[in-house]
N, C-alpha and C positions, 0 to 999 in steps of 0.2 A: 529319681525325683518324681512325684509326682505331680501333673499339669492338670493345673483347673482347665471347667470346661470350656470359658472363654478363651484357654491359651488353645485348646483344640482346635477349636471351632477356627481358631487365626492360621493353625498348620494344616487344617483341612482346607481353606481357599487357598491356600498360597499352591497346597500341594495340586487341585486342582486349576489353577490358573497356568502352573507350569505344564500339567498332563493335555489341559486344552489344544485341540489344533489353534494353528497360527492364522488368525482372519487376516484377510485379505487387508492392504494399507489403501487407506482414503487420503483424502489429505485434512483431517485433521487429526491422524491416527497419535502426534506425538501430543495433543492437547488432551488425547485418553490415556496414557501411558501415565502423563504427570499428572492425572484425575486417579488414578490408579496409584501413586505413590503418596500423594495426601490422603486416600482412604486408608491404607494400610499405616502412614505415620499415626494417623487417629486412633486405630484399631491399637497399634503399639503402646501410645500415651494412655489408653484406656485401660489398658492392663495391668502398665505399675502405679496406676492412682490406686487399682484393686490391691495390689499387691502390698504395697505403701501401709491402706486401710486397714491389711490383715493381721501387718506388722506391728502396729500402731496398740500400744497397751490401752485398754477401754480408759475411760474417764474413771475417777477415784479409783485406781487400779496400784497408788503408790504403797510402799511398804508402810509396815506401822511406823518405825523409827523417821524415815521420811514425813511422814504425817505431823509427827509429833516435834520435831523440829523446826519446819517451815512455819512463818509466820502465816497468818489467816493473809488469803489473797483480795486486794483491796476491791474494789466495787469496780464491777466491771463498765465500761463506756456501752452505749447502746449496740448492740451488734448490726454488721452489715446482714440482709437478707442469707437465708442459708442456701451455698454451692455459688455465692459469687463474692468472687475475687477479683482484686486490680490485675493480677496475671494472670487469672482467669477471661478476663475480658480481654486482654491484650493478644491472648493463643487465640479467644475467638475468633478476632478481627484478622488475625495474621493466618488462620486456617483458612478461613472462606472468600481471602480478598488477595491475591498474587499480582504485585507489581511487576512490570518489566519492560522490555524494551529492546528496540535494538539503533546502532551507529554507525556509521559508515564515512570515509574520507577516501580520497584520491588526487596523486597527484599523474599529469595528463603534459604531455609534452609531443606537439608535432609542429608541421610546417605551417599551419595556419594562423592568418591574417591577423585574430584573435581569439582564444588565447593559444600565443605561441606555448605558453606552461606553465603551469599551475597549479596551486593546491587547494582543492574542492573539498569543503565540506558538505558531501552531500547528502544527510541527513540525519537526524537526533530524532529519533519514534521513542514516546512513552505510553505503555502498555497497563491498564489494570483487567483483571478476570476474576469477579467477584461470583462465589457459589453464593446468593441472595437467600436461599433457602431448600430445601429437597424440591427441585425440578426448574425450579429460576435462577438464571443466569446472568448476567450483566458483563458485558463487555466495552470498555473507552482504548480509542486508540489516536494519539495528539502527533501531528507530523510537525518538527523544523526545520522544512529544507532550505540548505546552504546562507541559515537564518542566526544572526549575531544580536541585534539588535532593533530595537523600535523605540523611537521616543516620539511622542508628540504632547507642544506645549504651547496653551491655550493662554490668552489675557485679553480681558475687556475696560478700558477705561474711559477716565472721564476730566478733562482738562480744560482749560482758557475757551469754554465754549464748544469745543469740538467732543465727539465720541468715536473711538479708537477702539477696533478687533482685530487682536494679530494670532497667528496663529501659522505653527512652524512645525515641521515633520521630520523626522531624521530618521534612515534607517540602511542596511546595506541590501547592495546590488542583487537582483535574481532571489531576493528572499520571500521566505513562501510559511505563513502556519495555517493547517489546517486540518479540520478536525474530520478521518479518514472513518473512520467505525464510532458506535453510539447505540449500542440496540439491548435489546434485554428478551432472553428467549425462556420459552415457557415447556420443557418436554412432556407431552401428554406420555407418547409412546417413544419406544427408539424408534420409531418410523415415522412419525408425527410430530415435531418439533414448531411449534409457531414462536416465529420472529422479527421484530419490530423495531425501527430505526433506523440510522445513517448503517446501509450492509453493507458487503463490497458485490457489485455486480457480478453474475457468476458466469461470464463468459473468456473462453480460456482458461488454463492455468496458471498461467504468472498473475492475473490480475488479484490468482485467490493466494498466492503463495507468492507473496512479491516483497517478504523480506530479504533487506540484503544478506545480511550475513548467513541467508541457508543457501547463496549462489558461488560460483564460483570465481566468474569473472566480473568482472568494477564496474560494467556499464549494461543498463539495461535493453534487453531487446528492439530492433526497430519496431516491429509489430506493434508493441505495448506500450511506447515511451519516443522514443526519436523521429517517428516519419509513424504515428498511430493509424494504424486500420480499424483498431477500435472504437467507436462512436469517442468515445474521450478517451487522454490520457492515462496508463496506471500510476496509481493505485487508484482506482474508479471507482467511487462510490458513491450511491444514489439514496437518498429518503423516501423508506415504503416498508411493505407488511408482506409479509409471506411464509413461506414452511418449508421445511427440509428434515428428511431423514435419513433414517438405514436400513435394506431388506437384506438380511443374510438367504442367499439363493439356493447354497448346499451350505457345508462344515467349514470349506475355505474358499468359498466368492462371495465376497458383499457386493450390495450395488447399492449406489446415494444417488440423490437428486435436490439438487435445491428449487423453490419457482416463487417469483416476488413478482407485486404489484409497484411502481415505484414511481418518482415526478419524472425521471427520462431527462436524458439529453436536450438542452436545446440553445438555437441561439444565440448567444449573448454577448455584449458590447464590452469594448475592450480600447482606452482612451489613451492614446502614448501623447504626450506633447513635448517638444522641442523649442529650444529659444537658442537662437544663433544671432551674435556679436557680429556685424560685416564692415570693416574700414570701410570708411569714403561711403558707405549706404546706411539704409533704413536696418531697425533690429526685425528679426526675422522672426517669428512668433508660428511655427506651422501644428496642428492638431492633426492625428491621422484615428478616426474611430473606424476598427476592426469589430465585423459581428462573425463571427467563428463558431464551430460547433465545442460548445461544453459542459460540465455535469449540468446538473440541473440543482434546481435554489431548495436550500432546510427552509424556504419561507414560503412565500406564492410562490404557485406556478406557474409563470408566462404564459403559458399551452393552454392552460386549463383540459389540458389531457394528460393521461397515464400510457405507464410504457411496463410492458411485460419482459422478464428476462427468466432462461432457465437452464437448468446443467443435468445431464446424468452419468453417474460415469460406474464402469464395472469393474471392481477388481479381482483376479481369478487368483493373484496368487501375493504372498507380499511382496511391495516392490516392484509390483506392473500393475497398470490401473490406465483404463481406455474412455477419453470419454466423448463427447458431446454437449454443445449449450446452444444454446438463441439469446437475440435481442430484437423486440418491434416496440414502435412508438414513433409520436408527433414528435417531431425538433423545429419547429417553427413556432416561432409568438404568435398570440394571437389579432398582431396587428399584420400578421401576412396570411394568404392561403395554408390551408393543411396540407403540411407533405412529411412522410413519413420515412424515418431510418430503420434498416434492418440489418442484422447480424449472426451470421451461424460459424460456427467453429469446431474444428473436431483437435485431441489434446492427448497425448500419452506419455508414459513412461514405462521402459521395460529393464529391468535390474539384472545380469547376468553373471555369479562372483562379484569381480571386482569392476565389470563393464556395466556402464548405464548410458541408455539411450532415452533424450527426453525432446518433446517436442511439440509445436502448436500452427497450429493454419486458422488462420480467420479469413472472411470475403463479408462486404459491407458496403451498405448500397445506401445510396441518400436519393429519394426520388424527389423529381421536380425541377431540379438545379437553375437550368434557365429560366423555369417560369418565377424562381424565387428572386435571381437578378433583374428579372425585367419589372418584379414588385415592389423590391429596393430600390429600383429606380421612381418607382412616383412616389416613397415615402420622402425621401434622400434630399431629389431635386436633383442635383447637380452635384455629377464624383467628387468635383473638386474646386473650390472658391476663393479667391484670395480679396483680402481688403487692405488698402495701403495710403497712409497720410504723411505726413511730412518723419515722424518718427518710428512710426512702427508698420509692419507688413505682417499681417493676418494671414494664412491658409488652412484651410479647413479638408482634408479628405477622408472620405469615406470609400470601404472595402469589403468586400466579400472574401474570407481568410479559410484556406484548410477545406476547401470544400472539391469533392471530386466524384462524380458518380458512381464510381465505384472504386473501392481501394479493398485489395486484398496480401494477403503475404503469407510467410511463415517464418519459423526460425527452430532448425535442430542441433540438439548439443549433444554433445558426446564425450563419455569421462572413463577414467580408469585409474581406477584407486590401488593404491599399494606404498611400500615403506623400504626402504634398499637396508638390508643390515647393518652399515658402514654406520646408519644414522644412528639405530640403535640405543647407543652408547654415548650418542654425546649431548650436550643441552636442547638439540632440540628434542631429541627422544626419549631423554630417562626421567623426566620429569614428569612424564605425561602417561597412560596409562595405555590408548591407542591411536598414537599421533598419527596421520595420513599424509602423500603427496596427491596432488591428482592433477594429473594430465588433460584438460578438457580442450574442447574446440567448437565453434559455432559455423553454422552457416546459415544467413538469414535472404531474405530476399524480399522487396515490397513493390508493388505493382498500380499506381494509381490512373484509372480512364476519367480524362475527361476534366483533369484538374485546370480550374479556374487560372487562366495565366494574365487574361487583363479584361479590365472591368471597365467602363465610361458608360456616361449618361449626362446628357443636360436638358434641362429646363423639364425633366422628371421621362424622358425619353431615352432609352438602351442607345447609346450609338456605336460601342466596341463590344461584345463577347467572344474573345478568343479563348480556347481552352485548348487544352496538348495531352497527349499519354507522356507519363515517364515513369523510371525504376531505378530503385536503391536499390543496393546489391553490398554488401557486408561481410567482409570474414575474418573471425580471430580465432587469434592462438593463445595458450598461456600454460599458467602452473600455479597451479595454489596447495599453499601449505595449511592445515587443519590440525594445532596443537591440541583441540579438545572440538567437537562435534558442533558448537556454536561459535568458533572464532577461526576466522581465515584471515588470513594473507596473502594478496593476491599480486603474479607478475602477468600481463596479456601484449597483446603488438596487432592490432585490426589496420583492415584496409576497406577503405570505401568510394564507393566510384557510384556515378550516375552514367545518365547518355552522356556520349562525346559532345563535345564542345558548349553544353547547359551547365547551369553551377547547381553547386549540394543543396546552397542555401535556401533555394527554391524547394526544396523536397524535403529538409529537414532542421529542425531546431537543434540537435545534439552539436555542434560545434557551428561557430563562420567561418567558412572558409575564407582564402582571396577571391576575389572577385573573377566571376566567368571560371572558378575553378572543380573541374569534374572528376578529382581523384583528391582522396587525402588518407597519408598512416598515421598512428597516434598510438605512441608508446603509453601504457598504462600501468601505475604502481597504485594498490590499493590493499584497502585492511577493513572488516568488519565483522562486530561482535554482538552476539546478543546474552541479555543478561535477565 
């Protein structure tokens, strides 16, 4: 049979894309792969509209008898523009724009105070990657963590004289949405890349690969999540402008680097209030505003400073990839002094067969610390103030939250992938084309000097700064089962301890324990998918 030269020209890349050495894996190696299989489905689609055309009898091409038969064809309606079509515009749309996402649940059962066990929905992520054009890109990425619902319902009226604003909030506990990515990138060069928008900060590895369903166990890292050494929590992302690309070094080491300009971490207030019912007394009314280190606002910037972040990392071979990043910038308003956070990290992975070892160390320094308490102290006034009449009792306290001059840690995992034959053969293997188990394990550790343990000041004078060293220390086990390279099922069993006789809750958000309590296990069942 003979092949046009378009069909060639499709068997000449393919043939050289196989003959290619294998470049080095970055981590956005599998967002080139499926860039790499939308080019080729187009290349393919291109081919049988050719082919379709060639088939296709020209116009007035009917026989005589046909001719002569068929009635005259009536008046035709005005024609759409020529080469567009309703399914033509709908292949565009679904060529250049890939929805997706990823989900994650678990259920968490230990000895702890609250929750003794549980089923956590820990996150709904909706993903679009829009190709805008040859060399613009677009990327949204919408987080709903452990998030059901929100209502809020507003009325103003107007009655027997009086005017009436009520207004009612509904929503469930610990729920969080928020919009994690936003940027739209412009490729000058593979090396040269400018990009703009909500990024994710490129320090560490998990912060930049911190979907769940490519992990294998249910709970995320102290380092990045539970007891953060990170300037903020992951998934951390900041508003700002910057560039990243790709130098291929030889045939098979690429090296990347990303570096952004962005608003930085800083300060920010954080309101819980409490209303407590007391027999036989006054209603209890207490406010506690926490100012904590956190991202920084898609609006003004508090600082009115910028913060610089940046990563590079080398891959020699696929499958191992070594890298390095920073973070500097103001995290103070600018209703206090300028004190600045910093952040360096070093981050690998190395792939051996079926063994992979992966891993990340951060250390991060907040300078100032006392001087910024002893500043909160004359904003403040007074940590803590209570007001009380015959029905209600007011208190008001104010906190300095998360703040330590230095926190550092790390956490390495360790996997070994494989499939027992036995399984082969039964549902969970024949359906699947290369089902996996893997055997992983963590060990983390985090390190905080200098963490803020009590705060006081009245009449806008420091009267108490106590501060302490302490460490989280963390290890799990587990097994996860991988029916298709995007969906896992995960079983784990971690243990976590601080100093003797201090409690968790002081060092970490990821669970409460009971009180004064410095050890806790916590069986873990989890599942997540991405689509």
């Amino acid at each position: 049979m003979k092949l046009s030269k378009r069909t060639t020209m499709l068997c000449t890349v393919l043939a050289a894309l196989a003959a290619r050495p294998v470049p080095a894996q970055d981590t956005n190696l599998h967002e080139k792969i499926e860039r790499m299989q939308r080019q080729l489905e187009e290349m393919k689609r291109e081919l049988e509209a050719q082919e379709q055309q060639k088939s296709a009898p020209p116009p007035g091409a009917a026989s005589g008898s046909q001719a002569a038969a068929e009635p005259p064809a009536p008046a035709a309606e005005p024609a759409a523009p020529a080469g567009i079509t309703a399914s033509g515009v709908y292949r565009e749309i679904t060529d250049r724009v890939q929805l997706g996402g990823y989900g994650s649940f678990r259920f968490e059962h230990s000895g702890q105070e609250m929750p003794e066990n549980t089923f956590t929905l820990r996150r709904l992520v909706l993903t679009a990657d829009a190709n805008i054009a040859p060399r613009l890109r677009g990327y949204v990425e919408l987080e709903f963590e452990r998030f059901r619902k929100l209502e809020l319902e507003k009325n103003a009226s107007f009655s027997d004289g009086e005017f009436e604003v009520e207004q009612a909030i509904e929503g469930t506990n610990h729920s969080e949405i928020a919009l994690e990515q936003a940027w739209l990138q412009f490729d000058l060069y593979d090396w040269l890349r400018f990009r703009g928008g909500a990024i994710l900060v490129p320090v560490g590895r998990f912060n930049l690969n911190h979907d769940d369903n490519r992990w294998d166990l249910p709970r995320r890292p102290l380092v990045d999540r539970g007891a953060p050494v990170l300037p903020s929590t992951a998934a951390w992302g900041e508003l700002g402008v910057g560039f990243n690309g790709e130098v291929s070094l030889t045939d098979t080491v690429l090296s990347a680097y990303q570096l952004y300009v962005v608003n930085g971490v800083t300060l920010d207030s954080t309101i819980e209030t409490i209303a407590t019912a007391r027999e036989g007394d006054t209603t209890r009314i207490a406010s506690e505003v926490l100012l904590e280190p956190s991202t920084g606002s898609f609006g003004l910037d508090n600082k009115n400073a910028k913060a610089i972040a940046g990563r590079y990392a080398v891959s020699p071979t696929l499958g191992t990839e070594i890298a390095t990043s920073f973070y500097w910038g103001r995290y103070t308003p600018d209703f206090l002094d300028s004190q600045n956070v910093y952040s360096i990290s070093g981050d690998g992975i190395y792939t051996y067969g079926p063994f992979e070892v992966e891993g990340e160390y951060v250390f991060t320094h907040f300078g100032g610390v006392e001087e910024i308490a002893r500043e909160f102290a004359t904003v403040a006034i007074d940590s803590e103030s209570a007001l009380e009449n015959e029905a209600v009792e007011n208190e008001v306290e104010f906190e300095l939250a998360n703040l330590a001059t230095t926190k550092q840690g790390y956490w390495l995992e360790m996997r070994y992938r494989f499939w027992p034959e036995l399984l082969k053969d039964t549902v969970f293997g024949r359906p699947f084309q290369h089902p996996q188990l893997i055997a992983v394990a963590r060990g983390e550790q985090v390190w905080l000097g200098g963490l803020i343990r009590e705060l006081e000041f009245r009449d806008g004078v420091l009267t108490a700064f106590d501060k302490q060293n302490r460490y989280l220390d963390r290890v799990t086990a587990g097994l996860a089962y991988r029916p298709v390279p995007t969906v896992v099922f995960q079983l784990a069993y971690e243990y976590s301890f601080t100093n003797s006789g201090e409690s968790l809750a002081d060092v970490t958000s990821a669970f409460v324990p009971k009180a004064g309590e410095d050890h806790v296990g916590a069986l873990l069942l989890g599942a997540a998918f991405g689509f």
